[in-house]
C-alpha positions in Angstrom: 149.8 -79.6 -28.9 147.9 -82.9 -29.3 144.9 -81.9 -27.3 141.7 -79.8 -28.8 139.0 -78.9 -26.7 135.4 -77.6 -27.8 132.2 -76.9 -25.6 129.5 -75.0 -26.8 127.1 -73.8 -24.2 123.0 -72.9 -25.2 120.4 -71.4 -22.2 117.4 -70.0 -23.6 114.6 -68.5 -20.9 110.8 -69.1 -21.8 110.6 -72.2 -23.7 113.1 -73.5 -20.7 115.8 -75.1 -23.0 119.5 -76.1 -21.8 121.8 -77.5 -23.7 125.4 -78.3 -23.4 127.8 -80.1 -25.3 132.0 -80.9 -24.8 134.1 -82.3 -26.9 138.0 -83.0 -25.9 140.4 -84.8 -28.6 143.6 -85.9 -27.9 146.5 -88.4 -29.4 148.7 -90.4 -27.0 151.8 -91.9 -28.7 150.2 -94.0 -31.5 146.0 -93.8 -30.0 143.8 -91.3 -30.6 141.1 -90.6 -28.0 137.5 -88.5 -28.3 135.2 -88.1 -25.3 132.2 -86.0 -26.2 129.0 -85.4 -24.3 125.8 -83.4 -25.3 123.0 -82.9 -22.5 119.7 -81.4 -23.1 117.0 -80.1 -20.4 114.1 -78.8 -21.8 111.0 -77.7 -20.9 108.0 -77.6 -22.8 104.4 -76.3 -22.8 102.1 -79.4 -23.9 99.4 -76.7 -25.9 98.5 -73.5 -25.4 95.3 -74.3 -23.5 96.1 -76.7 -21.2 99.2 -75.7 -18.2 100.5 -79.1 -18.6 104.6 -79.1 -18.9 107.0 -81.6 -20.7 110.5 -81.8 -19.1 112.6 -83.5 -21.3 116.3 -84.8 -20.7 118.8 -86.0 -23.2 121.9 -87.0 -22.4 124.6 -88.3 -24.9 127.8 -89.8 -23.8 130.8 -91.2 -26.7 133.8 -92.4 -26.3 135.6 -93.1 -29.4 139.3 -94.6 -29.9 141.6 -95.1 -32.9 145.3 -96.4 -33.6 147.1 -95.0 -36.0 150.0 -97.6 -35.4 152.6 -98.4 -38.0 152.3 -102.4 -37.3 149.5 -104.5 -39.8 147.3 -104.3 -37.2 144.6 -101.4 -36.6 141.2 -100.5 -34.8 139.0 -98.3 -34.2 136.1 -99.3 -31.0 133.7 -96.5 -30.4 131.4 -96.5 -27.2 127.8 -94.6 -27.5 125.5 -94.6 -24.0 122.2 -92.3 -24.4 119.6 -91.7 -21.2 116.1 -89.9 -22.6 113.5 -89.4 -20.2 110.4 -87.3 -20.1 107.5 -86.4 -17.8 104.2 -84.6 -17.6 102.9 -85.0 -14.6 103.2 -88.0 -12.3 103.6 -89.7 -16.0 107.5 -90.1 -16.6 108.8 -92.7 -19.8 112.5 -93.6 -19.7 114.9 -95.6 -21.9 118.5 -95.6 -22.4 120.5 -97.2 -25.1 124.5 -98.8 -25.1 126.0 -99.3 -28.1 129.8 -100.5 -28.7 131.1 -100.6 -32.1 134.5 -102.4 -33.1 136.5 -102.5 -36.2 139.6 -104.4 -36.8 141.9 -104.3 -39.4 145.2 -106.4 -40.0 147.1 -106.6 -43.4 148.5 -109.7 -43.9 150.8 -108.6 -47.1 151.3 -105.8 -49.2 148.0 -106.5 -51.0 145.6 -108.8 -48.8 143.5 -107.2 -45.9 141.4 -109.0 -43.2 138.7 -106.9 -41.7 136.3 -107.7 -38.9 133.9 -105.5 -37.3 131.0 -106.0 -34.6 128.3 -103.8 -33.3 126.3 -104.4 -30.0 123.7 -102.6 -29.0 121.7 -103.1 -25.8 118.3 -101.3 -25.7 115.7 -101.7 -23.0 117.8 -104.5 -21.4 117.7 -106.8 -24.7 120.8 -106.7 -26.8 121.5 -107.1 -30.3 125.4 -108.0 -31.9 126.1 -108.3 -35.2 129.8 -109.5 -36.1 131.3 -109.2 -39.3 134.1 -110.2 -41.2 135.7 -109.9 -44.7 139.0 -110.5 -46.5 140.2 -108.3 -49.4 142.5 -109.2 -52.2 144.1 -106.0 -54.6 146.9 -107.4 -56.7 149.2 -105.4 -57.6 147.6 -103.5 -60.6 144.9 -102.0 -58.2 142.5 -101.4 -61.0 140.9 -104.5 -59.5 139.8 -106.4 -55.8 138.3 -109.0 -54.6 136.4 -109.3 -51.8 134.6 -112.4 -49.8 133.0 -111.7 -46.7 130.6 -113.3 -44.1 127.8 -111.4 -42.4 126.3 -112.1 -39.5 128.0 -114.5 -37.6 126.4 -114.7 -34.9 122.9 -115.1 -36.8 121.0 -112.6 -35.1 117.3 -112.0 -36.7 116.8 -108.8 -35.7 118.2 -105.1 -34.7 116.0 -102.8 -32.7 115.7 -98.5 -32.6 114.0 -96.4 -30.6 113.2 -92.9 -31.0 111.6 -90.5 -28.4 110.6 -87.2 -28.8 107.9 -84.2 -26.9 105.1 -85.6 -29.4 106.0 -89.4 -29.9 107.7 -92.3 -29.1 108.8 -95.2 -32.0 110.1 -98.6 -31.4 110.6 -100.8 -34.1 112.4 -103.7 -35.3 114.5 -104.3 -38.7 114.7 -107.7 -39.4 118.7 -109.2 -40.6 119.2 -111.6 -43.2 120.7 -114.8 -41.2 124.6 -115.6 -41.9 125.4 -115.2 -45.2 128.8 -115.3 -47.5 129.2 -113.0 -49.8 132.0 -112.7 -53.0 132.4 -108.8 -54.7 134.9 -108.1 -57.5 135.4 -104.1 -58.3 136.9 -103.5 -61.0 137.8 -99.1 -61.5 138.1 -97.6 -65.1 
């Protein structure tokens, strides 16, 4: 009763394209669990003059887990690896990407919440995390909250992506403020 399946399944002949994805969902006691992959084959004809092929392969593996417990305390941690390669040829490109993303929530009282949250990512064998953390105020009223929160704790100065598909490949890198504090009153009408 607690456990939903999906898979979706996609062959197509000619262009050479594969694709499957499965998802299962399932709660146990208090924790809720996702696993989900997608993987992709395809093959590809570089132009129309030239017999060249492109064999892609993308492969997407979450795992995803949430409390739902009736305690202050709270999370969610979500684990992403992805594999992309491609060849033509003898030429072959690779990369693959880990990312792991936690959330924590605890409510001290009725009406003051701490939150913290970080998110590593390791791409190319370099890794990036970025931890957060933030406390939140709503008095009794809730028309009004206040908020302070630090960024960046661990004063990272930069956060990478990569993208890769059958006509190009982009790396770039977004640079991050350093550790800052932060203060946020919202006030709703």
């Amino acid at each position: 009763d607690n456990i939903n399946v999906n898979e979706s399944f996609l062959v197509q002949k000619g262009g050479d394209e594969i694709s499957l994805k499965n998802q299962l969902v399932f709660i146990v006691k208090s924790l809720g669990v996702k696993l989900e992959t997608t993987q992709t084959y395809l093959k590809i004809p570089i132009s129309r003059e030239d017999s060249s092929i492109s064999k892609m392969y993308d492969g997407n593996y979450n795992l995803d887990l949430t409390s739902y417990f009736k305690s202050k305390f709270n999370f969610n941690a979500k684990f992403v690896y992805l594999k992309r390669t491609q060849s033509i040829g003898q030429i072959r490109n690779a990369f693959d990407t880990k990312t792991l993303t936690v959330d924590l929530e605890y409510d001290i009282k009725d009406n003051l919440l701490l939150t913290a949250n970080t998110n590593f990512l390791e791409l190319n064998d370099r890794s990036y995390n970025v931890m957060n953390a933030s406390l939140v105020y709503i008095p009794k009223s809730k028309r009004v909250s206040y908020k302070v929160a630090i960024n960046n704790f661990l004063n990272e100065n930069q956060f990478a992506e990569q993208e890769r598909n059958s006509f190009f490949v982009k790396f770039r890198t977004i640079p991050l403020r350093s550790l800052y504090l932060y203060f946020n009153v919202k006030y709703s009408f």
